[in-house]
N, C-alpha and C positions, 0 to 999 in steps of 0.2 A: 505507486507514484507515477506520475503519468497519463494516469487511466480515468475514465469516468466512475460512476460511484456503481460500476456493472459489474466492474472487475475486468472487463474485454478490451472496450474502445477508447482508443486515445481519447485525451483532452484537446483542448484547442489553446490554449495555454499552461506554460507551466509553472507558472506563480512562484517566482523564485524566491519571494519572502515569506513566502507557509516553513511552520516549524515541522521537520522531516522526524522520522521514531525511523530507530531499527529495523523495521518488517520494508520499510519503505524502503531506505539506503540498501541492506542487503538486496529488494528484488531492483533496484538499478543497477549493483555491482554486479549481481546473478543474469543479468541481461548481458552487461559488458564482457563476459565471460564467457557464457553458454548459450547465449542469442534467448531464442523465445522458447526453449525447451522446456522449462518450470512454469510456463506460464498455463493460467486456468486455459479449460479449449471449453468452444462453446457448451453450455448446458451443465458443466459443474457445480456452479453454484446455483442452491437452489431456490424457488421462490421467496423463501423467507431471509436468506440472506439479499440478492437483492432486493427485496424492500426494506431490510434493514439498512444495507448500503446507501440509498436513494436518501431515507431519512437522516443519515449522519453527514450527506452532502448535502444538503439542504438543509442542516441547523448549522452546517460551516460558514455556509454560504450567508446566512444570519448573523453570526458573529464576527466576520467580515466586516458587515456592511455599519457596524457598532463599533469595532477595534478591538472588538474585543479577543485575546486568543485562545482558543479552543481545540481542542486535540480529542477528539471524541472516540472512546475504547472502539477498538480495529476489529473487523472479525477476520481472525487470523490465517481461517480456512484460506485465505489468496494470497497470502505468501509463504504459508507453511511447504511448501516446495522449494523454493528459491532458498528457503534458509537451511533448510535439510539438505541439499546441495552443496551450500556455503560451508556449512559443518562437517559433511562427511568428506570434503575436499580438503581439509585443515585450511581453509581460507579468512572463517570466521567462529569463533569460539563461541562468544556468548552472542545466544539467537532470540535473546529477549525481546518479545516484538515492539513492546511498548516503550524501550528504551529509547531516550529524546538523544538527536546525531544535529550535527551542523551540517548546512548546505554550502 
Protein backbone atom coordinates (compact mmCIF):
# COMPACT_ATOMS: atom_id res chain seq x y z
CA UNK A 1 0.00 0.00 0.00
CA UNK A 2 1.63 2.97 -0.94
CA UNK A 3 3.86 1.60 -3.57
CA UNK A 4 3.77 1.45 -7.39
CA UNK A 5 2.80 -1.87 -8.91
CA UNK A 6 6.99 -2.54 -8.65
CA UNK A 7 6.58 -3.26 -5.09
CA UNK A 8 9.59 -0.37 -4.43
CA UNK A 9 8.52 3.22 -5.45
CA UNK A 10 6.23 5.28 -3.77
CA UNK A 11 2.96 6.39 -5.43
CA UNK A 12 2.22 9.82 -5.96
CA UNK A 13 -1.10 9.46 -4.38
CA UNK A 14 -2.70 7.47 -1.97
CA UNK A 15 -6.13 7.04 -2.88
CA UNK A 16 -7.81 7.10 0.15
CA UNK A 17 -10.99 5.38 -1.16
CA UNK A 18 -9.40 1.96 -2.70
CA UNK A 19 -10.66 -1.08 -0.62
CA UNK A 20 -7.39 -2.01 1.50
CA UNK A 21 -6.92 -6.38 2.16
CA UNK A 22 -4.89 -7.50 4.99
CA UNK A 23 -1.28 -7.98 3.26
CA UNK A 24 -1.78 -4.06 2.72
CA UNK A 25 -2.86 -2.76 6.44
CA UNK A 26 -0.34 -5.24 8.05
CA UNK A 27 2.65 -3.78 5.60
CA UNK A 28 1.53 -0.08 6.89
CA UNK A 29 1.24 -1.27 10.37
CA UNK A 30 4.67 -3.17 9.80
CA UNK A 31 6.20 0.20 8.61
CA UNK A 32 4.74 2.00 11.58
CA UNK A 33 6.56 -0.17 13.78
CA UNK A 34 9.67 -1.50 12.23
CA UNK A 35 10.37 1.39 9.65
CA UNK A 36 11.39 -0.09 6.02
CA UNK A 37 13.07 -3.37 7.49
CA UNK A 38 10.33 -5.86 5.86
CA UNK A 39 10.34 -4.25 3.06
CA UNK A 40 11.36 -5.88 -0.56
CA UNK A 41 15.21 -4.29 -1.52
CA UNK A 42 15.83 -3.88 -4.88
CA UNK A 43 15.85 -7.05 -7.38
CA UNK A 44 13.62 -9.35 -5.12
CA UNK A 45 10.93 -9.58 -7.00
CA UNK A 46 11.28 -11.11 -10.12
CA UNK A 47 10.46 -10.35 -13.61
CA UNK A 48 7.48 -12.17 -13.73
CA UNK A 49 6.19 -10.90 -10.77
CA UNK A 50 6.74 -7.40 -11.81
CA UNK A 51 4.91 -7.88 -14.86
CA UNK A 52 2.34 -9.51 -13.23
CA UNK A 53 2.13 -6.48 -10.76
CA UNK A 54 2.12 -3.83 -13.72
CA UNK A 55 -0.81 -5.78 -15.21
CA UNK A 56 -2.99 -5.94 -11.89
CA UNK A 57 -2.25 -1.91 -11.68
CA UNK A 58 -3.27 -1.34 -14.87
CA UNK A 59 -6.66 -3.47 -14.82
CA UNK A 60 -7.23 -1.35 -11.49
CA UNK A 61 -6.67 1.47 -13.08
CA UNK A 62 -9.55 0.26 -15.69
CA UNK A 63 -11.95 -0.37 -13.24
CA UNK A 64 -11.50 2.81 -11.68
CA UNK A 65 -11.99 4.73 -14.48
CA UNK A 66 -15.74 2.40 -14.85
CA UNK A 67 -16.54 2.41 -10.89
CA UNK A 68 -16.24 -0.37 -10.85
CA UNK A 69 -14.53 -2.21 -7.60
CA UNK A 70 -11.92 -4.60 -8.06
CA UNK A 71 -9.52 -6.05 -5.76
CA UNK A 72 -7.21 -8.20 -8.11
CA UNK A 73 -5.53 -11.58 -6.20
CA UNK A 74 -2.10 -9.94 -4.63
CA UNK A 75 1.11 -11.64 -5.08
CA UNK A 76 1.84 -12.03 -1.71
CA UNK A 77 5.65 -12.64 -2.24
CA UNK A 78 5.62 -8.38 -1.14
CA UNK A 79 4.21 -8.63 1.99
CA UNK A 80 4.94 -11.91 3.17
CA UNK A 81 7.72 -10.24 5.37
CA UNK A 82 5.80 -7.47 7.02
CA UNK A 83 3.19 -10.10 7.94
CA UNK A 84 5.64 -12.75 9.27
CA UNK A 85 6.99 -10.03 11.37
CA UNK A 86 3.43 -9.09 12.46
CA UNK A 87 2.80 -12.71 13.60
CA UNK A 88 5.92 -13.61 15.21
CA UNK A 89 5.71 -10.27 17.30
CA UNK A 90 2.06 -11.36 18.58
CA UNK A 91 0.96 -8.14 16.89
CA UNK A 92 -1.26 -9.73 14.28
CA UNK A 93 -2.73 -13.25 14.30
CA UNK A 94 -4.53 -13.85 11.25
CA UNK A 95 -2.12 -12.88 8.25
CA UNK A 96 -4.57 -13.75 5.63
CA UNK A 97 -3.44 -11.49 2.79
CA UNK A 98 -6.55 -11.44 1.01
CA UNK A 99 -8.66 -10.53 3.90
CA UNK A 100 -10.77 -7.09 3.05
CA UNK A 101 -9.70 -4.25 6.29
CA UNK A 102 -11.30 -0.65 6.46
CA UNK A 103 -9.23 2.45 5.72
Amino acid sequence: MGLNADGINVRSSFMPNEVVNRAQFGTVFSRLIFGREYDLKEGELTLLDRTINAFKNTTQKIANIFGIVYIPEIKVDRYTKHLQALKQNNIMEKIEPTMKELR
